[in-house]
Steps between C-alpha positions, in 0.01 A plus 500: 500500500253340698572129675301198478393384875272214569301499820346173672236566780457230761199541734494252783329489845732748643578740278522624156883479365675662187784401321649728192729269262738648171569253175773401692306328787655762792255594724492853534237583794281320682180663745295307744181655645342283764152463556378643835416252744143418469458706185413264247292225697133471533344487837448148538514364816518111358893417470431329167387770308797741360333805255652822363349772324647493192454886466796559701695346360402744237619760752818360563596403130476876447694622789772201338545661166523846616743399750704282277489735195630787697759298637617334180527839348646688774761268418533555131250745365526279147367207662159420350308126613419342170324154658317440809460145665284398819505220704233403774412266682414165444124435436348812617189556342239852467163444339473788213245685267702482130626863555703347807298717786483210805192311551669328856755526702854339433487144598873463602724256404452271855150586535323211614127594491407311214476125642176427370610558145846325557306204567252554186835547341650166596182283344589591114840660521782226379711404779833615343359885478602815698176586579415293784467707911300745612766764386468405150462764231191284383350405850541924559304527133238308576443646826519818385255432184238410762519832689551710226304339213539861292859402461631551163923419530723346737789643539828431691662738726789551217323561213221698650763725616685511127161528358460842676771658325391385124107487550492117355366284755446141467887396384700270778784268477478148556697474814245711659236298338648148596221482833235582313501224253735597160627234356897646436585144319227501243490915516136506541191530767433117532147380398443370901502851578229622340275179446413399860160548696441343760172435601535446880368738689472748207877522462652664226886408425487695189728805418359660172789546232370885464646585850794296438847691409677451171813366648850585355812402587712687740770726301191571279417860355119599609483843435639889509435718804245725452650849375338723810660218736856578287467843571444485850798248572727701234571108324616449148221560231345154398617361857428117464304291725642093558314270671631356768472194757462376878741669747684181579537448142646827478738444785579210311652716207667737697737258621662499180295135398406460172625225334426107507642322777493808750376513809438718816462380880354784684590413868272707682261365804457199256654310228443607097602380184436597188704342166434579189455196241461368194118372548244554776423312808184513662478337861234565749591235706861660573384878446603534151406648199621702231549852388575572103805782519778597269387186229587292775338350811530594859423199706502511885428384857501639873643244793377626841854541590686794552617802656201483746640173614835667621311766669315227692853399681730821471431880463619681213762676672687163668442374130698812372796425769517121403460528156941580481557208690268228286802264326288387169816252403426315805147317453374408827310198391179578688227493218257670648164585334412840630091575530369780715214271555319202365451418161685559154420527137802523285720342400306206753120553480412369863281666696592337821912509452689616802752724629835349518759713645616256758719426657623818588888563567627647755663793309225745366746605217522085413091536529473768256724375245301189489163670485629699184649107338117408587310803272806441248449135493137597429551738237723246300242216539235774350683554164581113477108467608426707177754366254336170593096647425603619151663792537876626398813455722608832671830638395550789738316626752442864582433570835243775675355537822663604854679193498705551168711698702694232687756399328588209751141385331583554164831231532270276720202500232795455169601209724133369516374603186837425261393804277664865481329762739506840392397817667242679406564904365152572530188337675258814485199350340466880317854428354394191337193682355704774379626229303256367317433873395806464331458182360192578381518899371844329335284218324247747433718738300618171261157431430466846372 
């Protein structure tokens, strides 16, 4: 009898990651395969510039599923993957011919070669919109229109890569599509987009709506694998394709957040929430906009506080042998305000705000405690920062990153925050994907 198995795909700038889920949510294999150093990127000498060929990615998506397939069923040979999900990264953007065969090179998700065009961007873009900075999905487009005029689709690193196991190109969701210009509120390409020339200096801040995506909503079906590509893996017949979303979205789900009033603090090297709400909240002064996920919203901001702020003082290891000693019942009172340099954006937008971590005690345990009180003071002022812009109040926080580890941290941050902490099972961003295969194939087979 076979068993269903849905499989979400993460690619990031690493590595390519697996993650094989059952109806019952249990994860039952994961597989990593990291990219070799140097493999990807384009010789560019200019630090600003970050490209990938796209094609191998190809290479490695392949080498995934043959991998992961043979795993899942040397486990049970009944095992069959009925859904597939991928996640990539955030704005990434290839220049295509309709049949999905690369025009350009991947413009990565930081890639920061398209200043120009940012500030073409910033004349007729509205203020409140996602698209503004050179690493834009739409400052990327219209650089890459005026190389590669032939182009004929834009796609995203996600659902190029989905596209190439069902053939139909030109489908993306609308997380992915959030830089570029979609308008998730009014579920649309806004009129702004595609109605602007500029006339200075011959500029053209026009995307035409033929080499625009129709955008879906993550969770959404988009199409069956192709039946040579079933073969090869050895996956169900009529394997489903779902479309997916960002990575960081992704991460988002795998916590275990879904519902209103959830949240998740990654405490890596910085500072991240995310909290999903009842309406959206756009922000540019404060770094904030708004991702449409699970009928909800999933609001967010990034202090430059963090982990890398504790590494500035401490290495990890003496952070390790303090960490049993920290006494979270026993505030020290110092307030600090920890920045690894100048300059913070949420939940204070003020480019010229300082470091306070002074003064220092004389124990380095005392130190530490208060440094972690400072990030936790932070992250509480960041959800009451957005509760007060619009968005909903945060009920319980699941926690990723390095950090979410320290349970000294945890009491300290309950004690900041007043809100329930909880642990998160699973922060793999190809768990959270593997998830909205579910979701979706599950939705899908309703609809039927």
């Amino acid at each position: 009898m076979v068993s269903t198995v849905f499989l979400g795909i993460d690619i990031g700038t690493s590595g390519i990651r697996a993650s094989c889920i059952d109806e019952g949510e249990n994860e039952l294999i994961s597989h990593h395969i990291a990219f070799k150093t140097g493999h990807l990127a384009a010789d560019k000498k200019e630090q600003h510039i970050n490209e990938q060929d796209p094609n191998v990615w190809l290479q490695l998506l392949d080498k995934l599923l043959i991998e992961t397939t043979s795993k899942l069923h040397n486990l049970n040979k009944h095992h069959r993957i009925v859904a597939i999900s991928i996640d990539g990264t955030s704005g990434t953007l290839i220049a295509c011919k309709k049949d999905g065969t690369p025009l350009s090179p991947a413009l990565m998700y930081n890639d920061q070669q398209s200043q120009k065009q940012a500030e073409t961007v910033r004349r007729f873009a509205p203020a409140d919109s996602a698209v503004h900075g050179a690493s834009s999905s739409l400052a990327k487009a219209l650089n890459l229109l005026q190389k590669y005029p032939q182009t004929e689709i834009f796609c995203f690193q996600a659902d190029w890569l989905a596209a190439s196991l069902t053939g139909k190109y030109g489908i993306s969701d609308e997380n992915n599509c959030l830089k570029l210009g979609y308008d998730s509120i009014n579920q649309s390409w806004p009129s702004w987009l595609q109605n602007n020339r500029l006339q200075n200096n011959n500029e053209n801040a026009v995307v035409p709506a033929a080499l625009l995506p129709v955008v879906v909503a993550p969770g959404t079906k988009t199409g069956m694998v192709s039946t040579d590509l079933i073969k090869k893996y050895n996956l169900a017949e009529e394997c489903t394709i779902i479309a997916g979303t960002t990575d960081s979205n992704a991460a988002v789900l795998a916590t275990g957040a879904s519902q209103l009033g959830d949240a998740v603090t990654s405490l890596g090297s910085t500072l991240v929430i995310k909290l999903f709400s009842d309406k959206p909240l756009f922000s540019p002064k404060y770094g904030i906009y708004s991702h449409h996920l699970n009928n909800h919203w999933l609001v967010g901001g990034a202090s430059n506080s963090g982990g890398s702020v504790l590494l500035q003082h401490f290495s990890q290891a003496q952070l390790d042998k303090m960490t049993p000693h920290l006494k979270p019942e026993q505030v020290t009172g110092l307030n600090y305000y920890p920045l690894p340099g100048t300059g913070e954006r949420f939940p204070v937008n003020n480019s010229n705000k300082q470091n306070n971590t002074s003064p220092r005690p004389l124990s380095d345990i005392n130190f530490f405690q208060a440094l972690l009180e400072g990030i936790a003071n932070i992250e509480a002022e960041g959800y009451k920062k957005l509760n007060a812009l619009g968005a909903s109040t945060a009920k319980r926080i699941f926690t990723a990153g390095g950090g979410s580890k320290n349970q000294a941290w945890k009491q300290i941050r309950e004690l900041a925050t007043g809100i329930e902490i909880i642990d998160a099972v699973h922060t793999e961003a190809c768990y959270g994907s593997a998830l909205l295969a579910k979701q979706g194939y599950d939705k899908a087979m309703v609809n039927c």
